[in-house]
N, C-alpha and C positions, 0 to 999 in steps of 0.2 A: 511958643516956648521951644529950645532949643532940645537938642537930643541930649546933651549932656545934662541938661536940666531936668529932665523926664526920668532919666537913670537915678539918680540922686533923690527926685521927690518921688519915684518909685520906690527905693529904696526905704525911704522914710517913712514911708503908707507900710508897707509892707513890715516895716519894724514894729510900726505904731500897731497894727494886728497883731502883731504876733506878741506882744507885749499885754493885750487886751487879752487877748488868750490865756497866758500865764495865769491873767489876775484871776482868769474868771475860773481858770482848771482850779488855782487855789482856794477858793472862796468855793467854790460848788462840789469838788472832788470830794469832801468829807463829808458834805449832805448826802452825797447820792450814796456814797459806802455807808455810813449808817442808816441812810433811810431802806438801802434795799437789804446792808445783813452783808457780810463778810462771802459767806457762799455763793449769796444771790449774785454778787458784784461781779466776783469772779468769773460767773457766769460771763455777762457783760463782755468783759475783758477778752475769755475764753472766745467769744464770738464773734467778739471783733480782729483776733489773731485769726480765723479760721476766714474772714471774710477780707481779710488785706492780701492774703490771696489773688481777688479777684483783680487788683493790681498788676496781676501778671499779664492780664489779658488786654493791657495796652501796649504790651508790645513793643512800648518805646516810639509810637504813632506820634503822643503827643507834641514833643518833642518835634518833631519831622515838620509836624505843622508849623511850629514855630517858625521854623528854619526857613522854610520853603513860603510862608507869606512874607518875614522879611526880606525875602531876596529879590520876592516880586513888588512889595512896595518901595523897596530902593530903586525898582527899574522901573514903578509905574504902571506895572502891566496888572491892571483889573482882570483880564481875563483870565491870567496864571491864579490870581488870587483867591476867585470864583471855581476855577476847577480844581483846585487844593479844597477850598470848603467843602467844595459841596463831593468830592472821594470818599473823606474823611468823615465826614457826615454819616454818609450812608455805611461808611466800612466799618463806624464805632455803632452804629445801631444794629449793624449785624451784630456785632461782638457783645452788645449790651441781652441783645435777645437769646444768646449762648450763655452769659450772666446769668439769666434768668431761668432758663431749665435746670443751671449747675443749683441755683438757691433756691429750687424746687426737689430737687435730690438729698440735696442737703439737707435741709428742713425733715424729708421721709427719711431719714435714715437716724434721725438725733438719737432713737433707742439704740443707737448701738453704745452712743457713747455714757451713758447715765441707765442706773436700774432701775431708779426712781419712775414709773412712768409719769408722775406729774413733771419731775423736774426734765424730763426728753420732751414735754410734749411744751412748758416753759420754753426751752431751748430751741426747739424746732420754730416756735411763733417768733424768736428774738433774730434765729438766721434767716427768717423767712422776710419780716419787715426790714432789716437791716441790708439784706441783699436785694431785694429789691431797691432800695433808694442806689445803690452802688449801680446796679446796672442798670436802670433810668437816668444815669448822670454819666452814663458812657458817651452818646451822643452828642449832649450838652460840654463837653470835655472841648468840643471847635470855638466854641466861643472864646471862652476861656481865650485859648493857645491864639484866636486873629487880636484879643484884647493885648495880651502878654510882645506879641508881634508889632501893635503900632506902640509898643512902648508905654502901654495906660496901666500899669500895674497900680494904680495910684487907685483907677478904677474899681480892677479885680479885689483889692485890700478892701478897700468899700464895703462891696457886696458879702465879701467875710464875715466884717464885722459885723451887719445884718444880721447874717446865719447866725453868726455864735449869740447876738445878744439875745434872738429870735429863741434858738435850740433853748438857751438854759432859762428863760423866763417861762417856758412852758412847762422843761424838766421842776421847775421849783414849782411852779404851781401844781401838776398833776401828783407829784410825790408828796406835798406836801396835803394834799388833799387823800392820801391813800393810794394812790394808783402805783402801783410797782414796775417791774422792769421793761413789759412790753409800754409803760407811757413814756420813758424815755428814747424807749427803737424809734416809736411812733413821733416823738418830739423832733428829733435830729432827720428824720424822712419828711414830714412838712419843710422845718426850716432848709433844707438843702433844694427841695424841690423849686422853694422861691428863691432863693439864689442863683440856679441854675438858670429862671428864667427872668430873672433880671441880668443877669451876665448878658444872654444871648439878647436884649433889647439894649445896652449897652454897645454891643460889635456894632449891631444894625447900624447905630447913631453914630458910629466913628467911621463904621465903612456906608456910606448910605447908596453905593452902588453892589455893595453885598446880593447874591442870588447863590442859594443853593438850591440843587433843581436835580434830578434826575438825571435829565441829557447832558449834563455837565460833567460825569463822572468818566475821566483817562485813566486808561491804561497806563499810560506816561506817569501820571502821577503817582498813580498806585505804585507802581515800579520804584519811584525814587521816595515813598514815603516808608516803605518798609526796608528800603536799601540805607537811607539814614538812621530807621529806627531800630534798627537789631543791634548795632552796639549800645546805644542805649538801652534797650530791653532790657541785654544781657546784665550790664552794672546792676539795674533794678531786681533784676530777677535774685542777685546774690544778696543785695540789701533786704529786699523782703524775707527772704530764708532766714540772715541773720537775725532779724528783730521779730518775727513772729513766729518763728518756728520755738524757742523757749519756753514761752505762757503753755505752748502744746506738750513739749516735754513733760515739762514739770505738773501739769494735771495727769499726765500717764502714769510717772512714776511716786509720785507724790498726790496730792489733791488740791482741786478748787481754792481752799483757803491760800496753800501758796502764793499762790497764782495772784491774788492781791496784792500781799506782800511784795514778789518782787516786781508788779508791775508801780507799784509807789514810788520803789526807789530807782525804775530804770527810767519811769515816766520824766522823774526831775534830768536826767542826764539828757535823754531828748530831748528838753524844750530850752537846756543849756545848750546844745549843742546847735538847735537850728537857729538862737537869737544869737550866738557867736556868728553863724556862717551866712545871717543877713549881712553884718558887715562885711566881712571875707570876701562875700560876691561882689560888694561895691569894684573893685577891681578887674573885673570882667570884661565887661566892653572896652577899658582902656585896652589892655594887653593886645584885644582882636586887631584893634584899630591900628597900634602900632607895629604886629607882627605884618598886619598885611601893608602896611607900609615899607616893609623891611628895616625897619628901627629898633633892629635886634637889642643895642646897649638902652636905649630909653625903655625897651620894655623889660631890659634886668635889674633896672634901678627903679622903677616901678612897683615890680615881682617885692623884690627886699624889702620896699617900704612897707608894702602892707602885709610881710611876714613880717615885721615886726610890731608892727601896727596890731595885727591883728592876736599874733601871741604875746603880746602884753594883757590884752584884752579876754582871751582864752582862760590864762594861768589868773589873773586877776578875780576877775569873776567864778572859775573853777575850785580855785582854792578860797574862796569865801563859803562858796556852797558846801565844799567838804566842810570847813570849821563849822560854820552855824547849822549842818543837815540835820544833826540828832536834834538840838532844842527846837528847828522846824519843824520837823518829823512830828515830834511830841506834839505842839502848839497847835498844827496843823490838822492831822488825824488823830491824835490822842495817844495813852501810853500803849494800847497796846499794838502797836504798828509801829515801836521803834526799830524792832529788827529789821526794820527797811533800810536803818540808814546803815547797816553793813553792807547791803547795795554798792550804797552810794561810795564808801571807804573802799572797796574791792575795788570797782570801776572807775571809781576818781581819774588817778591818775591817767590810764588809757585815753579817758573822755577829755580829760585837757590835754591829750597830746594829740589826739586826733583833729581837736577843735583847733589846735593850733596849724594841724598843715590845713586848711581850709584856701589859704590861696596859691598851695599849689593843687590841689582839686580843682579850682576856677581856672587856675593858667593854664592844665593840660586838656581842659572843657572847651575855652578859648581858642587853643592854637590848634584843633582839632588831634588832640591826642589823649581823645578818652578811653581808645581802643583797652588802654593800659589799666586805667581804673576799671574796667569789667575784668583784667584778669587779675587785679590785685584783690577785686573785692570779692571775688570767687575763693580765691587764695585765702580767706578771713576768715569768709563764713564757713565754707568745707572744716578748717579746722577749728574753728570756733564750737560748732557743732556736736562736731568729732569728743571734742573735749571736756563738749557740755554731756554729752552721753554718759562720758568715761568718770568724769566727776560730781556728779549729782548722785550717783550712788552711793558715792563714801558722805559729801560735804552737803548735800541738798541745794536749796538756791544758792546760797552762798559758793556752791561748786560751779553752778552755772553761769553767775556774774566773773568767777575768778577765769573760767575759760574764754569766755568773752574777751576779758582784759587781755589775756595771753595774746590772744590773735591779731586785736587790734596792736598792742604793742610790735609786735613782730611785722605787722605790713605797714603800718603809718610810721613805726620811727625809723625803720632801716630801708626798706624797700621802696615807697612812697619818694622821699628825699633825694633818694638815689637816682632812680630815673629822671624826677625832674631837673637836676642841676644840672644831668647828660643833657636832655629835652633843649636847654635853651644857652649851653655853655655855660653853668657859673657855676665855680668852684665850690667844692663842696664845704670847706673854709669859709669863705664867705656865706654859704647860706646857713650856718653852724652859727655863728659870732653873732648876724643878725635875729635868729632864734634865743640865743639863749643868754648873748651879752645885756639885753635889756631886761629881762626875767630874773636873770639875775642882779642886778640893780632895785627889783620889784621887790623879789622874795625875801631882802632882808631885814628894809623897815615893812614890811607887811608880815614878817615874822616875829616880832617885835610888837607891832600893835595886836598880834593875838594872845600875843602873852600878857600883856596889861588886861585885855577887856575878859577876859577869859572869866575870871573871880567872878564881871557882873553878867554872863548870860545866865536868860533864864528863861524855860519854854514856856514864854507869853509873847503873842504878839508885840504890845507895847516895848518890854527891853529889845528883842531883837531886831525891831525896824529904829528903834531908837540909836541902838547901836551900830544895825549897817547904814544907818545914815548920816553919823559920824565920819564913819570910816569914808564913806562914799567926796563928804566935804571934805577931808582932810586929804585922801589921796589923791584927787583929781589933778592937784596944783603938784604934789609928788613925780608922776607919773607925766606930767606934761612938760615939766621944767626939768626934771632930773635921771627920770627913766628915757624919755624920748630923745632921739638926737635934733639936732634940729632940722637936718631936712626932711625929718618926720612931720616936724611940726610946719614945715614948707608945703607938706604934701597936703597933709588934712584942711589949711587954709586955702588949697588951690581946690580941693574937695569942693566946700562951701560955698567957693568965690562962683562955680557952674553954676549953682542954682541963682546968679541974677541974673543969669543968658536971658536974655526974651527977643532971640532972634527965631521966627519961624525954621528954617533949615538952618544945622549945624555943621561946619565940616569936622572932619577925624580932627583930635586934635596935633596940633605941630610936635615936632616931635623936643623943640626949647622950653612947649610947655609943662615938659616935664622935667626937665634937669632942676634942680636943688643942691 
C-alpha cells in the first residue's frame, strides 16, 4: 500500500472512530446523567477536568516520538528506532510513576474540595481509579506514537473503537444494574488497560525487529526528544488550561450542577470541532512533502483548496448544530438541560471560525512553525481565562462560554490568518476570498432552507434526523456543484484517486500533481 494511501485510509479509520464516538457519547451521555443524578455527573466531569491535567506531564514526548521513528524508518535505521523506543519507554514510565503519587495526593486531599465527607470520600475513589488508568497508560503512549509513525492509524482507530464499545457496554450494564459512579471509573480503566495492550502487540507485529530494553536508553535521544517536545508541550500545556480549567471555575464559584450544564453544551462543540479537524489534517503530509521539495506555489494552491474545503465544511455543519442545538438539546438530555444550548449560541460562532482555520494549524504543524501556535494559544487561554474570571460573576456559565468566545475570536480570526499568509507568501486577499467567497455562496440557500423547515422542528429524534437528512441530500449536490469551484472538486478527486495506490513505496508526490 502506498504512503498516500495509508494517509487517506488513515484518515478514514480515524474519522470512522470518531463518528462512532459521537453516536455512542449521544446515545449513552443521557443514561449516564440520569442514571448517576445531575450532582453526581458533575462530579464525573469535575474529575475528569482535574485529571486532564495529568496531560501535562507528557511534555510534548509524544509527539517527539512520532518525529524521530519516522525519520528513522525513512532512513531504515532499526537501531535509531529501538533507542527512541525503548528512551521513551522508560522516561514515560518514570513520569507515569510521578502520575501516580500526584493521583495518590489527590485522592487524600478530596476533603478539601466537598463538606460532604461521603461525597470527598466518592470523589477521592473517582480520582483515585481514574488516575491511575491515566498513568498506567503513560508508558503504553510508545506504542501508540511507533503505530501513528509507520503510518497505521487505521490500526490505532481499531483499538479505539474496541475501548469505546468495551467502556460503554460495561457502563450500561453496571449502571443499569445499580452500581454508580465508581462502575464507570472502573469501566473506562479495564477497557483502556486492554487497548493499551493490544496497541503495544500491534507495534510488535508492524515492527517485529522492535526491542525495548534497558541498555538501549541514549543520552542522544533523550536530548532531542525533549528538544522537539517542548514546543509542543507548550501549545498543549495552553489548550489544557483553556478547556479544563472552566468546569473548576465554575464549581468554585458557582456549583456541581453547573458544571453539567456547561459541560453538555461545550462537550457538543469539541466533538464538532475535532470531526472538522479530521479533515483539515488530510492536508498535512501533502504541504510537508511539498515545502521540502521547495514547491513553494503547489503547496499555496494546496493550502487554499483545503481552506476552502475545509470552511465550507466548518460553517456547514457548525451552523446546522446552532439551528437544531436547542430541539437536540431537549430530545437528547431532556427539558431541563436546555439552558445548555446557550452554550452552544454563545460559542457558535468562535467554534466555526476556529474550525475553519484548521489548515492553517496543520500547515504551520507541517512546515515546522508551531513555535507560533504555542504563543497564540497561550495568548487565548491567559485571556480567555482572565475573562472567564471577570464574567462569571456577573453572567454565570453563560459569562464563561462568552469569554471563551472573545479570545478565540480575537486569535483565530485576526492573528492566526496573519501570520500564516506572512508564513508561506499569500496574500492576505486571497486567503480572505477563499474563506469566505464560498461560505458565502453556502449561507444563503442554507439560510433559506432553515426558514422553510423551522415551522416542522420538533425535539424528537424522528423529526430531526428526518430533517437533517433532507437537508444533508439536498445540499450535498448544492455545495459540490455551486459552492465549490472546480478545482476544489479537482482536488477532492485527486484525494480519492490515492487510495488505489497499491504500490508498496510511494514517492512525495510531483509537484503537477497538484496543479488544477
Amino acid at each position: 500500500m502506498g504512503l498516500l494511501s495509508r494517509i487517506i485510509q488513515g484518515s478514514v479509520f480515524r474519522v470512522g472512530s470518531l463518528l462512532l464516538q459521537i453516536a455512542l457519547i449521544f446515545v449513552m451521555l443521557p443514561f449516564i446523567v440520569h442514571s448517576l443524578g445531575t450532582r453526581m455527573y458533575g462530579f464525573w466531569a469535575l474529575a475528569g477536568a482535574f485529571i486532564g491535567y495529568f496531560g501535562l506531564m507528557d511534555l510534548g514526548l509524544a509527539t517527539a516520538v512520532v518525529r524521530y521513528v519516522s525519520r528513522a524508518t525513512g532512513a531504515g535505521d532499526n537501531e535509531e528506532i529501538n533507542q527512541v523506543a525503548s528512551t521513551s519507554f522508560f522516561l514515560f514510565s518514570g513520569i507515569g510513576l510521578i502520575a501516580l503519587l500526584v493521583t495518590a495526593a489527590l485522592a487524600w486531599s478530596s476533603y478539601l474540595f466537598f463538606k460532604s465527607p461521603d461525597e470527598s470520600r466518592i470523589f477521592g475513589q473517582v480520582i483515585g481509579i481514574t488516575g491511575t488508568g491515566f498513568a498506567l497508560g503513560f508508558p503504553m503512549r510508545v506504542f501508540a506514537g511507533l503505530l501513528e509513525a509507520r503510518m497505521r492509524q487505521d490500526l490505532q482507530s481499531m483499538a479505539s473503537v474496541l475501548r469505546l464499545v468495551l467502556a460503554n457496554i460495561m457502563i450500561f450494564v453496571t449502571l443499569s444494574s445499580g452500581h454508580g459512579i465508581l462502575a464507570v471509573a472502573a469501566s473506562y480503566l479495564i477497557a483502556d488497560m486492554l487497548m493499551h495492550g493490544l496497541t503495544a502487540v500491534m507495534a510488535y507485529r508492524i515492527l517485529p525487529d522492535l526491542q525495548i530494553r534497558l541498555s538501549l536508553i541514549s543520552k542522544d535521544r533523550l536530548g532531542q526528544l525533549f528538544s522537539y517536545g517542548g514546543i509542543s508541550f507548550w501549545s498543549r500545556l495552553a489548550g489544557i488550561f483553556q478547556f479544563r480549567t472552566p468546569p473548576i471555575l465554575i464549581a468554585i464559584y458557582l456549583n456541581a450542577n453547573y458544571v453539567t450544564i456547561f459541560h453538555i453544551g461545550a462537550r457538543l462543540l469539541h466533538i464538532y470541532a475535532a470531526l472538522i479537524d479530521s479533515v483539515a489534517s488530510l492536508g498535512g503530509p501533502m504541504y510537508s512533502w511539498q515545502e521540502a521539495r521547495g514547491d513553494m506555489e503547489a503547496l499555496r494552491r494546496s493550502f487554499l483548496n483545503f481552506v476552502r474545503i475545509s470552511g465550507v465544511l466548518a460553517v456547514f455543519v457548525g451552523a446546522s448544530i446552532m439551528f437544531f442545538g436547542k430541539n437536540f438539546v431537549v430530545a437528547w438530555m431532556g427539558a431541563d438541560y436546555v439552558s445548555s444550548y446557550m452554550i452552544i449560541m454563545i460559542m457558535g460562532v468562535p467554534a466555526i471560525i476556529a474550525a475553519a482555520q484548521g489548515p492553517a494549524v496543520n500547515l504551520l504543524y507541517s512546515i515546522s512553525r508551531h513555535r507560533f501556535l504555542a504563543v497564540i494559544n497561550t495568548m487565548e487561554t491567559v485571556l480567555g481565562l482572565l475573562l472567564s474570571v471577570l464574567l462569571l460573576q456577573f453572567y454565570g456559565i453563560n459569562g464563561v462560554a462568552a469569554a471563551l468566545g472573545i479570545s478565540i475570536l480575537l486569535c483565530k480570526l485576526i492573528v492566526l490568518p496573519m501570520y500564516t499568509c506572512k508564513c508561506v507568501n499569500i496574500p492576505k486577499r486571497d486567503y480572505l476570498k477563499a474563506l469566505a467567497i464560498p461560505n458565502l455562496k453556502l449561507l444563503a440557500p442554507l439560510f433559506v432552507w432553515f426558514l422553510l423547515v423551522y415551522p416542522y422542528l420538533k425535539p424528537t429524534y424522528a423529526r430531526l434526523f428526518a430533517v437533517a437528512g433532507l437537508q444533508i441530500f439536498i445540499f450535498i449536490p448544492v455545495i459540490y456543484f455551486f459552492v465549490l469551484e472546480p478545482r476544489d472538486r479537482t482536488a477532492l478527486a485527486e484525494a480519492i484517486k490515492t487510495r488505489r495506490i497499491k504500490k508498496s513505496v510511494s514517492p512525495a508526490p510531483h509537484a503537477s500533481q497538484t496543479k488544477n
